[in-house]
C-alpha positions as CSV (number, residue, x, y, z in Angstrom):
1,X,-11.1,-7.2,-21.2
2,X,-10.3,-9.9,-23.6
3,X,-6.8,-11.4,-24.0
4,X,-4.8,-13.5,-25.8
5,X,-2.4,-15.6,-23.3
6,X,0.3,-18.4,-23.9
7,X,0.4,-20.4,-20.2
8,X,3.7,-21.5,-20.7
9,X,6.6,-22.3,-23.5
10,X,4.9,-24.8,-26.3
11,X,3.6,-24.9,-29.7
12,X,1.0,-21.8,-29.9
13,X,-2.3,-24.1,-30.6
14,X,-1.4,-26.0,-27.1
15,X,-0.4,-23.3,-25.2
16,X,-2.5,-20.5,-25.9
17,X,-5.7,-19.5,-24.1
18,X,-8.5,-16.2,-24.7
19,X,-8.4,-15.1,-20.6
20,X,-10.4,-12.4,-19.1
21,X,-8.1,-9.5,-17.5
22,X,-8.6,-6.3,-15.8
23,X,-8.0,-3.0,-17.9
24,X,-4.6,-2.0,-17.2
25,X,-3.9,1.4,-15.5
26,X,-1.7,4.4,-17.4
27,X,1.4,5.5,-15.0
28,X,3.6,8.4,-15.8
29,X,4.5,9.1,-19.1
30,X,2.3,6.2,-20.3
31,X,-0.9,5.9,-22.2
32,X,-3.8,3.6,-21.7
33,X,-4.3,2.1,-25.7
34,X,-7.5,0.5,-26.9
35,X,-6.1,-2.0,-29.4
36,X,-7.9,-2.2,-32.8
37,X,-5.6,-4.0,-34.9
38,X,-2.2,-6.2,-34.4
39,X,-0.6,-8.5,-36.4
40,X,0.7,-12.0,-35.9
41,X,4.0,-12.3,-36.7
42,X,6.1,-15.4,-37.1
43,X,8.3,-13.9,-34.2
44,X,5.3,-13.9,-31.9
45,X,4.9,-17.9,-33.0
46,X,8.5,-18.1,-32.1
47,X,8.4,-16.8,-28.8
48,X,5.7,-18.6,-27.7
49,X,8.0,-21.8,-28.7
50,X,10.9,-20.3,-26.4
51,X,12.6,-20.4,-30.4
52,X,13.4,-16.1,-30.0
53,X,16.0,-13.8,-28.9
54,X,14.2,-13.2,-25.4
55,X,11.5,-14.7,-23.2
56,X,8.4,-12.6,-21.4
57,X,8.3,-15.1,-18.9
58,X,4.9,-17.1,-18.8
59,X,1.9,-17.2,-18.8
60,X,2.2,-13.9,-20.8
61,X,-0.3,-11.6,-23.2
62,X,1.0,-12.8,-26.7
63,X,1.8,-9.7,-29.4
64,X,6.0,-8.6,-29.1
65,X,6.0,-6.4,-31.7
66,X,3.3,-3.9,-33.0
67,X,-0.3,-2.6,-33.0
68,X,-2.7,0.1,-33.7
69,X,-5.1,2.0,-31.8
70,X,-6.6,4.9,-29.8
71,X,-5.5,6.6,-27.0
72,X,-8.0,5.8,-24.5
73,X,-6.2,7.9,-21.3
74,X,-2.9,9.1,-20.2
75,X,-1.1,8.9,-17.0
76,X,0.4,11.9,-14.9
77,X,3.7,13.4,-17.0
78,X,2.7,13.1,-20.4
79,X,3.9,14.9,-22.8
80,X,4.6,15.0,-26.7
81,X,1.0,16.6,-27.5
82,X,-0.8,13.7,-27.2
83,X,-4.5,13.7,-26.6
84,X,-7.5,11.2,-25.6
85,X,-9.6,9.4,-28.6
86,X,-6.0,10.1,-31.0
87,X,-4.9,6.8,-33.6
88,X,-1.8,6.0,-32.8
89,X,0.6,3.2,-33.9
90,X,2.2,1.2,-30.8
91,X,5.8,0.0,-31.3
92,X,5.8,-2.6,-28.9
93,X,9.4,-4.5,-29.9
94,X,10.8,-5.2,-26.9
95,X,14.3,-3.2,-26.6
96,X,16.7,-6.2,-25.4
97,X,17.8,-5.5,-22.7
98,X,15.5,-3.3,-21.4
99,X,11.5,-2.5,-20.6
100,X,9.4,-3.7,-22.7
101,X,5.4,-3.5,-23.0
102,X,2.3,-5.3,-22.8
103,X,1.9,-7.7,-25.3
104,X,-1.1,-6.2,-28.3
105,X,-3.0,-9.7,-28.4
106,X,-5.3,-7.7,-26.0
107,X,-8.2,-5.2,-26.1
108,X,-6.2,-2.8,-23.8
109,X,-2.7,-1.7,-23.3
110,X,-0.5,0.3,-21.6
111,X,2.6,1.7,-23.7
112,X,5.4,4.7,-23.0
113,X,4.2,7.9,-25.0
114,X,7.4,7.9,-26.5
115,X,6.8,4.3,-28.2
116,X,3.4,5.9,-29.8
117,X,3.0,7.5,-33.1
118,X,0.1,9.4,-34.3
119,X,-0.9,8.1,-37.8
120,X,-3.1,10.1,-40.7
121,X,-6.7,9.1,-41.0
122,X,-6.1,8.1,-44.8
123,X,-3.6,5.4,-43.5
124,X,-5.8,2.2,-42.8
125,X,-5.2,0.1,-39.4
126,X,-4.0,-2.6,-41.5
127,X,-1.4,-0.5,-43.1
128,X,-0.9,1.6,-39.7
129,X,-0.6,-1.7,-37.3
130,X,2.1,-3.1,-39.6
131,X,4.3,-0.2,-39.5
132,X,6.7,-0.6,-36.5
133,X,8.5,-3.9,-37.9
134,X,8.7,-5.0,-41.3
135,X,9.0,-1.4,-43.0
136,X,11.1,-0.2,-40.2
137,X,13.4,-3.2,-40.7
138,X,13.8,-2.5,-44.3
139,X,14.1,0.9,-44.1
140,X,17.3,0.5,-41.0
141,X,18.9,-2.2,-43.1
142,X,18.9,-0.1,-46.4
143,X,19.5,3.5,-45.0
144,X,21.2,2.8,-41.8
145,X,23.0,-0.2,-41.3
146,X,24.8,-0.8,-44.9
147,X,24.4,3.3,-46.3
148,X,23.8,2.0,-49.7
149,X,24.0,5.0,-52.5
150,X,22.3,5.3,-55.4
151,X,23.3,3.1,-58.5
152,X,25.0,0.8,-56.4
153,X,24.3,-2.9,-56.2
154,X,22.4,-4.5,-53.2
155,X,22.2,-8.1,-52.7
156,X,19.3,-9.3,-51.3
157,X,18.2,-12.8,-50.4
158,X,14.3,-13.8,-49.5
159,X,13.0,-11.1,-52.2
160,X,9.9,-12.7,-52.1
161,X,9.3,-11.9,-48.3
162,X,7.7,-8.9,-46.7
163,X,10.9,-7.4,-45.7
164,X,12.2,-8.3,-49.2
165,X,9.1,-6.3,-51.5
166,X,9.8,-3.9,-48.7
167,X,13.6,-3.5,-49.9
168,X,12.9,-3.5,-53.6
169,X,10.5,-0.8,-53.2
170,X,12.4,1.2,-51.2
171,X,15.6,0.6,-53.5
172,X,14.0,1.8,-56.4
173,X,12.8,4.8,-54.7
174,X,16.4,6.1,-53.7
175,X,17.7,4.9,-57.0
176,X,19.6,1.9,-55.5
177,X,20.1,-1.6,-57.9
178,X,18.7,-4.8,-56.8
179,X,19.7,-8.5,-57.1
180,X,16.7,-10.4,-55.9
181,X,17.4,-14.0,-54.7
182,X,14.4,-16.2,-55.0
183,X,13.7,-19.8,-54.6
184,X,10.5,-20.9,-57.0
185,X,10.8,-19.5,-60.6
186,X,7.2,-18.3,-60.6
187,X,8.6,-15.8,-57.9
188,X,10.8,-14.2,-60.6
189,X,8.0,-12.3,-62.7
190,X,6.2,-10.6,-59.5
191,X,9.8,-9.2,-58.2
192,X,10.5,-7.9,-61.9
193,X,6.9,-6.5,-61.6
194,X,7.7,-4.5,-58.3
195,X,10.2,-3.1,-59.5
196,X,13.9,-5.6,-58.9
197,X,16.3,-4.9,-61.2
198,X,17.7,-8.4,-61.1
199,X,16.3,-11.5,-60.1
200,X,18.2,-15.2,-59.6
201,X,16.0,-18.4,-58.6
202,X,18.3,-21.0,-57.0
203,X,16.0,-23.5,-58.3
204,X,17.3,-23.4,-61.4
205,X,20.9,-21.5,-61.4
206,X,23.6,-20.8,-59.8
207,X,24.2,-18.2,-57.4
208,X,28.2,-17.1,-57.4
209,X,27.9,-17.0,-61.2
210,X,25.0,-15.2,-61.6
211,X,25.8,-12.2,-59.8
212,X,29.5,-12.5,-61.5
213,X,27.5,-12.2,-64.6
214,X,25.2,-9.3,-63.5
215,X,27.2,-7.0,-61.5
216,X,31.0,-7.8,-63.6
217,X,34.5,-7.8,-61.7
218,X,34.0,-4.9,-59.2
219,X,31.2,-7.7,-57.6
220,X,28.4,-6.5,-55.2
221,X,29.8,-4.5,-51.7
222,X,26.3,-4.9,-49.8
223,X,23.7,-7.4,-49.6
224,X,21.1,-8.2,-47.0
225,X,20.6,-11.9,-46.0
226,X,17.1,-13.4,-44.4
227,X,17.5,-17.2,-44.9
228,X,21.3,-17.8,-43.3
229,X,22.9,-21.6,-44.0
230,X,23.8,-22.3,-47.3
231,X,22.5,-19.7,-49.0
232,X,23.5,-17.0,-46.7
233,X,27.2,-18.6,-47.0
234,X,27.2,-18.1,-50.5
235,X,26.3,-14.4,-49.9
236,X,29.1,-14.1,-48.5
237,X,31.1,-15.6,-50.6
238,X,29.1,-13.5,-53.6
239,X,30.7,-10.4,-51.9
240,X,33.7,-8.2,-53.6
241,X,36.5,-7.7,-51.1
242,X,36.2,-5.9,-48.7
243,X,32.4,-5.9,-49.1
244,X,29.8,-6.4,-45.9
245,X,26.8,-8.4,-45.4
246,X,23.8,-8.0,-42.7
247,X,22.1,-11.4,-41.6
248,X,18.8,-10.0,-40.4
249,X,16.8,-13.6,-40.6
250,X,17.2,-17.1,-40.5
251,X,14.4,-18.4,-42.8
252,X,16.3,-21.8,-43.4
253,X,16.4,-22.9,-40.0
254,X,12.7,-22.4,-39.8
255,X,11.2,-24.8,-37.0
256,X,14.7,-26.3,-36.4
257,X,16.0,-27.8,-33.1
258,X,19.2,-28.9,-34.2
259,X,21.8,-26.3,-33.0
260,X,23.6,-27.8,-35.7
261,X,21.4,-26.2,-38.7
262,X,21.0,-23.2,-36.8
263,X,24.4,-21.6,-38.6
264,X,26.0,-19.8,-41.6
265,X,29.1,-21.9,-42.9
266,X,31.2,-19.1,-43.8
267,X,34.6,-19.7,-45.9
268,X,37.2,-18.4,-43.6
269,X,39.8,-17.6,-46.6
270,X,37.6,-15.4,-47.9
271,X,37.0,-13.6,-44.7
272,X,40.1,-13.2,-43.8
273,X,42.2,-12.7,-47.0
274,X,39.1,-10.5,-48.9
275,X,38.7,-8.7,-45.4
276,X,34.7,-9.3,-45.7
277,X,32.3,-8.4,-42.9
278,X,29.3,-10.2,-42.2
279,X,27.6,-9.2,-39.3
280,X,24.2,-9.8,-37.9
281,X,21.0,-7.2,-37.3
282,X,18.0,-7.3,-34.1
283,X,15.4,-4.8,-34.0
284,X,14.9,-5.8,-30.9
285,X,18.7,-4.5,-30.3
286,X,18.4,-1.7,-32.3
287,X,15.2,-0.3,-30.0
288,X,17.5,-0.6,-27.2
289,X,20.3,0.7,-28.6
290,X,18.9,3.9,-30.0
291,X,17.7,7.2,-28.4
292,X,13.8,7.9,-28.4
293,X,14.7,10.9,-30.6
294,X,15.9,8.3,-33.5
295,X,13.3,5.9,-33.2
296,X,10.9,8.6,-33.6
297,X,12.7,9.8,-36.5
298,X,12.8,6.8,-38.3
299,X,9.1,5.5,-37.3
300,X,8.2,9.3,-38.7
301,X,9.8,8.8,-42.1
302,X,8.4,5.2,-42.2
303,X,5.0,6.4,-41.8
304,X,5.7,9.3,-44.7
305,X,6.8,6.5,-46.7
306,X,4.1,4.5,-46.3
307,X,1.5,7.4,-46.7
308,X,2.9,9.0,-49.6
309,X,2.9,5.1,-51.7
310,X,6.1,4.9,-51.7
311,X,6.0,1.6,-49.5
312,X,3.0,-0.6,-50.4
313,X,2.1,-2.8,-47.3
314,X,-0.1,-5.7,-48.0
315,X,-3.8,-5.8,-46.8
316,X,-4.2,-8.1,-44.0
317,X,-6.4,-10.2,-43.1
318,X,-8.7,-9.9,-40.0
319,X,-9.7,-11.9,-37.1
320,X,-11.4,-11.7,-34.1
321,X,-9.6,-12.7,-30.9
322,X,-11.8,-15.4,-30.3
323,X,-10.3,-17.2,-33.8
324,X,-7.0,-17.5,-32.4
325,X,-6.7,-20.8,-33.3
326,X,-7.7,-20.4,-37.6
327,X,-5.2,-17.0,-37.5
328,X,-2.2,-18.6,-36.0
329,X,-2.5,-21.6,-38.9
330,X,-3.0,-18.8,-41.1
331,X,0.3,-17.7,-40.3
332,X,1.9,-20.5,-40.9
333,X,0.3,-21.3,-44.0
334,X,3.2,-21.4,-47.3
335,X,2.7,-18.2,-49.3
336,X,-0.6,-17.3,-48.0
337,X,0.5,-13.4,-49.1
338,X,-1.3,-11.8,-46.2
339,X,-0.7,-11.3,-42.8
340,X,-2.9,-12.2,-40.3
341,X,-4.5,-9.7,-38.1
342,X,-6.4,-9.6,-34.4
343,X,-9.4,-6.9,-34.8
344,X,-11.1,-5.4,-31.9
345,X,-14.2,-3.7,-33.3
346,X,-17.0,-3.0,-30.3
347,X,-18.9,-1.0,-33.1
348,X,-17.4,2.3,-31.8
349,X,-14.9,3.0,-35.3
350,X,-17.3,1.3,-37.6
351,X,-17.7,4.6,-39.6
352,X,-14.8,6.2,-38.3
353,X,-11.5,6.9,-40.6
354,X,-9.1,4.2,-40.4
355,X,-11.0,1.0,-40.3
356,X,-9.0,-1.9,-41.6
């Protein structure tokens, strides 16, 4: 089989290498996965750089995080209903510390039956093979880690990102009020048009005094921050007493080797005398942390969301293995608005349901 493998820690067009591997074998309680469809995510990039929260160990199959396919056998000790030839997402975070599995940049995988996920025929593989990460992560940070009710106000920074849409959407599904933080002005119309309530581009205007403005003296208790430094200092500082913010992403430290950039200068008078909590969020963490029973759960209601429109995931774009090289500058392209994705078509789900 066909697979995707960075040789050692370096920048991904260096390192990287399309290697010829035996098809892996299914143990007990695992399933042997044909891969039709995986994305490439800027945390794949970052591991390859040695830049993320863990390390495979090299030479290793790229892919961390996610993929869709079909089950192509199971080991001894299966369970869960599963059967031979079923689509099934692959949620293939690695749970830290823990087990973790193959990496998806590969025509076959072997995964634990209680990381798979049988999807509907009407989702597509571009929709399905997105599933396990950025929808996930919006729905935990919304639902689970902050509990935010309807018709209260949720801060969110990096609106424009996929995680961000992902947030507005689901906010205005449960009813909950957005401020969108932005950083180009042209940015503002297509988060008005999905739905934010509020939008403020830092381009132009101020932060602190714009959500002083929009959400009046009892101030914002939540928000939700992907960029970190500045910015995510002035969330914090944003905050009414007592209020909490998650740091989920550190978009403003992107490529950095300074340890110096790599930080949040918080104020610590108004920690300490507004008794704030900012506090940071892993999915990598959370997959260790939590039971299979949850992760199921909340993969489950994901793919409900997702099915029934309520989440809109963007159509990605495809490419074969072999242009590893043209995806992975694809991914790092500024406002490309697609992800890119590895397709493994041998002709077999041409006509099938749930092509990408």
């Amino acid at each position: 089989m066909r697979a995707l493998v960075a040789v050692e820690v370096g920048e991904p067009d260096e390192v990287l290498r399309l290697e010829s591997r035996p098809v892996p074998t299914a143990g007990a309680g695992q399933a042997l996965i044909r891969v039709q469809a995986t994305p490439v995510h800027a945390s794949d990039l970052h591991v390859v750089r040695g830049r993320y929260g863990f390390s495979p160990g090299f030479p290793a199959v790229g892919g961390y995080m996610e993929c869709v396919g079909r089950i192509e056998a199971l080991g001894p000790d299966t369970g869960g209903g599963l059967r031979i030839g079923e689509r099934v997402v692959v949620a293939a975070v690695p749970a830290v510390p823990g087990p973790r599995v193959a990496g998806t940049w590969q025509e076959y995988l072997v995964a634990d039956t209680h990381r798979l996920l049988p999807v509907p025929g009407r989702l597509s593989d571009s929709s399905a093979c997105q599933l396990a990460v950025n929808p996930l992560t919006a729905l935990l940070l919304v639902n689970r880690e902050l509990d935010v009710q309807p018709g209260e106000w949720l801060l969110q920074t990096a609106a424009g990102s996929t995680v961000g849409r992902l947030v507005v959407q689901l906010a205005g599904h449960l009813g909950i009020r957005t401020i969108n933080v932005v950083r180009r002005r042209d940015a503002v119309a297509e988060i008005k048009a999905l739905g934010g309530d509020e939008v403020i581009c830092t381009e132009d205007e101020d932060l602190l005094q714009r959500v002083t403005e929009i959400a009046g003296p009892a101030g914002v208790r939540k928000a939700v921050d992907c960029v970190a430094g500045h910015l995510g200092a002035q969330v914090s500082q944003a905050l009414a007493p007592g209020g909490e913010a998650v740091v989920y992403g550190a978009l403003s430290t992107h490529r950095q080797t300074d340890p110096a950039a790599l930080t949040v200068p918080l104020s610590a008078r108004s920690l300490i005398y507004e008794t704030k909590v900012v506090r940071g969020f892993w999915l990598n963490r959370w997959f260790g942390a939590a039971s299979p029973a949850d992760v199921l759960d909340a993969l489950c209601e994901v793919r409900t969301l997702v099915t029934d429109g309520v989440l809109s995931i963007p159509q990605g774009r495809p490419f074969p293995l072999e242009d590893f090289a043209e995806a992975v500058s694809f991914a790092e392209a500024p406002a490309h608005g697609a992800k890119p994705l590895f397709v493994f078509d041998d002709g077999r789900d041409r006509d099938e349901e749930g092509s990408v």
